[in-house]
C-alpha positions as CSV (number, residue, x, y, z in Angstrom):
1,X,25.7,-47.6,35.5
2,X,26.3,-49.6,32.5
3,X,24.9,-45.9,30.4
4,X,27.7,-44.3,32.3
5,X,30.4,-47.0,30.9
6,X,29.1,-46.7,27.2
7,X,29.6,-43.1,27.6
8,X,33.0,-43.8,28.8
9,X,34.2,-46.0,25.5
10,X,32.5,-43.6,22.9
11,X,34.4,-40.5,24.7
12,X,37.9,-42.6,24.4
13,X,37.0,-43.7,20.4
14,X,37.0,-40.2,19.3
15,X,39.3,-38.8,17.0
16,X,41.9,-36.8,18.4
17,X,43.7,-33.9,17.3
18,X,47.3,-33.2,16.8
19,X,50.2,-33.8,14.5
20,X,52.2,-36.3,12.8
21,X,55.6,-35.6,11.1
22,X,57.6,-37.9,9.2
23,X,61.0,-37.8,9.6
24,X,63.6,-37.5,6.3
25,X,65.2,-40.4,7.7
26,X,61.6,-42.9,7.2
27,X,61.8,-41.7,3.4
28,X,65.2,-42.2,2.8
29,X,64.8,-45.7,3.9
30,X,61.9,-46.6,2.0
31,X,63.6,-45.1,-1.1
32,X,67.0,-46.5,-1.1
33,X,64.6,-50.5,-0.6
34,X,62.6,-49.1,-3.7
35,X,65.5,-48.1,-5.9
36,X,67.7,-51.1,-4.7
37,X,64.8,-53.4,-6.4
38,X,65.5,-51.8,-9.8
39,X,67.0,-54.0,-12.5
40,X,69.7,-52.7,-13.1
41,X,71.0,-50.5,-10.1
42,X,73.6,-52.3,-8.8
43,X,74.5,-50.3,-5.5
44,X,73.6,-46.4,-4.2
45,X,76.2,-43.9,-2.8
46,X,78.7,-42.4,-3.9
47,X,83.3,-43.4,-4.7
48,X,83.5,-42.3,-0.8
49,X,80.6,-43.9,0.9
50,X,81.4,-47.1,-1.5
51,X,85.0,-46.9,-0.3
52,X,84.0,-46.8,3.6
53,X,81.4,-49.4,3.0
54,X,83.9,-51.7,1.7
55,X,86.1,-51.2,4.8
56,X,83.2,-51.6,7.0
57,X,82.6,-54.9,5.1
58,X,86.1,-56.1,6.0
59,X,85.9,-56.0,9.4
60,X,82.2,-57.7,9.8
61,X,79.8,-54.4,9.7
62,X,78.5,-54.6,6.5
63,X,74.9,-53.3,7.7
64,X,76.2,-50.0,9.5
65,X,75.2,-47.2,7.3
66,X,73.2,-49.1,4.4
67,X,69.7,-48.6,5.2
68,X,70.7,-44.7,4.0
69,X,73.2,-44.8,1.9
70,X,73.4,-42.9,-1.5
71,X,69.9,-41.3,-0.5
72,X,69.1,-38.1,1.0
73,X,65.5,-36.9,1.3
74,X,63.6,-33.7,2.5
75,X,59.9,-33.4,3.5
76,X,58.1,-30.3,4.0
77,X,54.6,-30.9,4.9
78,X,53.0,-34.2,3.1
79,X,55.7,-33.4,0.4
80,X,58.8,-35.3,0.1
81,X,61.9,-34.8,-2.5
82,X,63.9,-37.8,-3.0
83,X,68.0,-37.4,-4.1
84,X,69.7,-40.8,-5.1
85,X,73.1,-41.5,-6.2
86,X,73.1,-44.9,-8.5
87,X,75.9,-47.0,-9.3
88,X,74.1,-48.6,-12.5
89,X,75.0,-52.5,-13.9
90,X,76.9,-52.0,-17.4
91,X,74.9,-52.4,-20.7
92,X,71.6,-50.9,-18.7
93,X,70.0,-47.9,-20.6
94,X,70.8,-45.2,-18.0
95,X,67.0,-43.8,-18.9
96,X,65.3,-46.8,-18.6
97,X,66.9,-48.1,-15.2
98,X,66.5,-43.9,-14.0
99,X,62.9,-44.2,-15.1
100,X,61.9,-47.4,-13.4
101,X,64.0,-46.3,-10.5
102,X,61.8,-42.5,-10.2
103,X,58.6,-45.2,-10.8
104,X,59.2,-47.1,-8.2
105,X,60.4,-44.7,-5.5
106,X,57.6,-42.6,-6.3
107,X,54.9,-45.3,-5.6
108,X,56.9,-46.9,-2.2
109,X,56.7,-43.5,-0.7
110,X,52.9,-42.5,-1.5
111,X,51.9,-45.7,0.0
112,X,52.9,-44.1,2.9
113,X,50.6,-41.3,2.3
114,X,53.3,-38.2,1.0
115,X,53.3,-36.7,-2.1
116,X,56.6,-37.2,-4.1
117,X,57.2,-33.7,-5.6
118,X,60.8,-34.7,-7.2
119,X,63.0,-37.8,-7.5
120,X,66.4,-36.6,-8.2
121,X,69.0,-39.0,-9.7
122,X,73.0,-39.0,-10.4
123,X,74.4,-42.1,-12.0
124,X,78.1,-41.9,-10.3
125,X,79.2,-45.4,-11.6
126,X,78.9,-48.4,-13.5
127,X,79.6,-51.4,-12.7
128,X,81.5,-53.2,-15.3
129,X,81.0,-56.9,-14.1
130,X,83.1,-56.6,-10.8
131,X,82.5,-54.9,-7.5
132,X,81.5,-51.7,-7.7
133,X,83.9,-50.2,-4.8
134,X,86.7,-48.3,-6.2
135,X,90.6,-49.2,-5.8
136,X,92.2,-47.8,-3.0
């Protein structure tokens, strides 16, 4: 009886088959943490997702939306290509702060075990000392 059981156990421990997709969404939020650690970047998204943010600040939901914002990713495979739209901090060297900001996406998303094929940056703003959400 006690053979029968140890059979059991090393039937259940073996590796099974099958698929595992990560969805856009996982890679967009381990970007936008990444790039939001950059000296430098002072906020993601764009005029229009700053704008709404800044309402959505006003009225006590500050958090809805942020975990995305100014990112959008697509993976195909164990591939993943990263867009990001910076707001940088004025007097940064846009190459520099792009550069560490490429760096350090790249490396949070292979440690998840993807390949970063492209890390694609806009600088929309910068922000000259003040908030970054435009007048309005």
């Amino acid at each position: 009886m006690d053979h029968e059981v140890t059979r059991e156990l090393a039937a259940a421990s073996a590796v099974v088959g099958g698929t595992t997709q990560v969805s856009d969404e996982v890679i967009e939020k381990i970007a936008v943490a990444a790039a939001r650690a950059v000296p430098g970047v002072a906020e993601l998204g764009g005029d229009v997702a700053r704008f709404f943010n800044a309402v959505l600040d006003r009225v006590g939901l500050d958090q809805v939306g942020d975990a995305r914002r100014g990112c959008s990713a697509h993976v195909t495979g164990d591939a993943a290509v990263v867009n990001l739209v910076l707001v940088i901090q004025a007097g940064r060297p846009v190459p520099e702060v792009t550069g560490q900001v490429r760096a350090r996406v790249t490396e949070a998303v292979e440690a998840y075990g993807l390949r970063v094929d492209e890390v694609n940056i806009r600088v929309d703003d910068v922000e000259m000392g003040g908030s970054a959400t435009p007048a309005g």
